[in-house]
C-alpha positions, 0 to 999 in steps of 0.5 A: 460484474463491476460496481456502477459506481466502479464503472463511473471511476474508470470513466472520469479524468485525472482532474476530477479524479484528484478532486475527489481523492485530495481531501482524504487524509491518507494515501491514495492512489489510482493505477492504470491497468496496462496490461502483462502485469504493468501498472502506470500512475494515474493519480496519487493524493497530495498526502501520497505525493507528502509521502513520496517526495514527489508530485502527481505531475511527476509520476502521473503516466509513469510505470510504478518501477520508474518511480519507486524501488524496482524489486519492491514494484514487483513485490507490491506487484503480485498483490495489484496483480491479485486484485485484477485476476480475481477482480476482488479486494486484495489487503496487504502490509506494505513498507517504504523507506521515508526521510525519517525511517522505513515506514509501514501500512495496510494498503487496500486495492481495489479494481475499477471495472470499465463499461464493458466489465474489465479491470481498467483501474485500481484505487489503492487505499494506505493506512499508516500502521507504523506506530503499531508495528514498533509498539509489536516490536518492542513488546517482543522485544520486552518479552524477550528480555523478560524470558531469558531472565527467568530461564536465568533465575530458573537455571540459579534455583535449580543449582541452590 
């Protein structure tokens, strides 16, 4: 059975839901559920609409495929989809190609229950993970290095 406050989400409309949601200082976005695995647009935050390049009133009602790369739609996809199946919490690691470079994040999303206990909605929380995932990379990076020069000076003492 759907949260009460859950239940109060999927009754709000766009202005009241974007009043609460533009404060917050990560991206966040609220999705239709339409049904077969469709998903529309109902509110992004303006750190969203930064992050995409486009604003709410230009994505607001449009089909996820129509506002970013169709095959990373039905990527990201099959995790929104979770969500409404099992009507849980479903995390995941998401990318996006920005200006200055791909960057990453740790999107959580969660379903919004109507009245009658269906999942109407789902808030989508992203958390910018992009620092961390280079900091990785260059560890492995590093590591790598580090080990093929002494597998290097393993092979030179084992041949003095």
């Amino acid at each position: 059975m759907g949260h009460p406050v859950s239940k109060l989400l999927s009754s709000l409309n766009r202005a009241l839901v974007l009043e609460t949601i533009n404060p917050i200082g990560t991206a966040v976005f609220v999705l239709d559920v339409v049904g077969d695995g469709t998903f529309r647009v109902f509110a992004i935050n303006r750190h969203t609409e930064k992050d995409i390049g486009m604003p709410v009133d230009s994505v607001a009602g449009k089909k996820l495929e129509e506002i970013m790369d169709p095959e990373h739609a039905r990527w990201t996809g099959r995790f929104r989809q979770q969500c409404v199946e099992t009507r849980s919490t479903v995390e995941f690691e998401d990318f996006f190609d920005a200006p200055e470079g791909r960057r990453y994040s740790r999107t959580t999303v969660v379903p919004i229950f109507s009245h009658d206990d269906r999942v109407v909605r789902l808030f989508g929380h992203g958390v910018e993970i992009t620092a961390e995932k280079r900091a990785k990379e260059k560890l492995r990076e590093s590591e790598a290095r580090y080990r093929h020069v002494v597998e290097d000076q393993a092979d030179f003492i084992v041949r003095w």
